[in-house]
N, C-alpha and C positions, 0 to 999 in steps of 0.2 A: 417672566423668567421660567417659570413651568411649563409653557407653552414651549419654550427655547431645549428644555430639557428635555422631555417628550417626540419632541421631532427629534434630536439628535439620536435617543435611544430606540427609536422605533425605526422610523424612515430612514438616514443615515445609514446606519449599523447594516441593516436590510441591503442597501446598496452596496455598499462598501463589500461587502462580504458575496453578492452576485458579481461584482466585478473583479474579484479576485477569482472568485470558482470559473470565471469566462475566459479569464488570462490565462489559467493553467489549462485550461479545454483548448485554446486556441496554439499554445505553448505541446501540448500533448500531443495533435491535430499536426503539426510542423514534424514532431517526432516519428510520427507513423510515416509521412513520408519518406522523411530519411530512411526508415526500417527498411520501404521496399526500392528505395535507391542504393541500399547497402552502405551508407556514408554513416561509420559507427560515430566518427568525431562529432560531427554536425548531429546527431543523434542524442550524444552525450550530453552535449549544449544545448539541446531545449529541455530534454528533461530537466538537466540544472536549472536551469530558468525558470521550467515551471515549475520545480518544489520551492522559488523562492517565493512564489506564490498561494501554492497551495501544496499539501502533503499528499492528495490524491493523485497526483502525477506518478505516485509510484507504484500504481497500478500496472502501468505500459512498460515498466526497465527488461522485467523480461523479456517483454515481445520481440526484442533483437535476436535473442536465441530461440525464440520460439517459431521465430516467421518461415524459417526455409524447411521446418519438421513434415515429412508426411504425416497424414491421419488417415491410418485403416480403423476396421471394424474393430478390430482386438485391441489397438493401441486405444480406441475410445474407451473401451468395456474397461480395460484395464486404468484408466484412467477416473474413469466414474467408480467402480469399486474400490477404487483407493479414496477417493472423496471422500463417498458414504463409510468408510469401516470404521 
């Protein structure tokens, strides 16, 4: 019965919890397409998907708005010094 206990808590657990953080990577991964095909709905729909997964999904919600931004020199500086302050 210990032995029963022990896998469940070790091995198991371990699993279970890499195959969620894969779903929402793979779930995420679908969303970044959509970004640069511009399809916001279909967009919407994997991140839903992957937060039912995992909460690290919500990493990417910006990058809709973020993806068509130029990056000059200034907008990075300006950007890192708002970081760091």
């Amino acid at each position: 019965m210990l032995a029963f206990v022990l896998f469940y808590l070790v091995i198991l657990l371990q699993t279970l919890c890499a195959l969620r953080q894969g779903l929402s990577l793979a779930c995420s991964l679908f969303a970044i397409i959509a970004v640069v095909e511009r399809k916001k709905i279909l967009f919407i729909f994997w991140v839903l998907l992957g937060l039912s997964f995992h909460f690290t999904t919500l990493i990417i919600l910006p990058l809709y708005y973020v993806y068509g931004l130029k990056v000059t020199v200034k907008s990075t500086i300006l950007l890192v010094a708002g970081i760091y302050d």
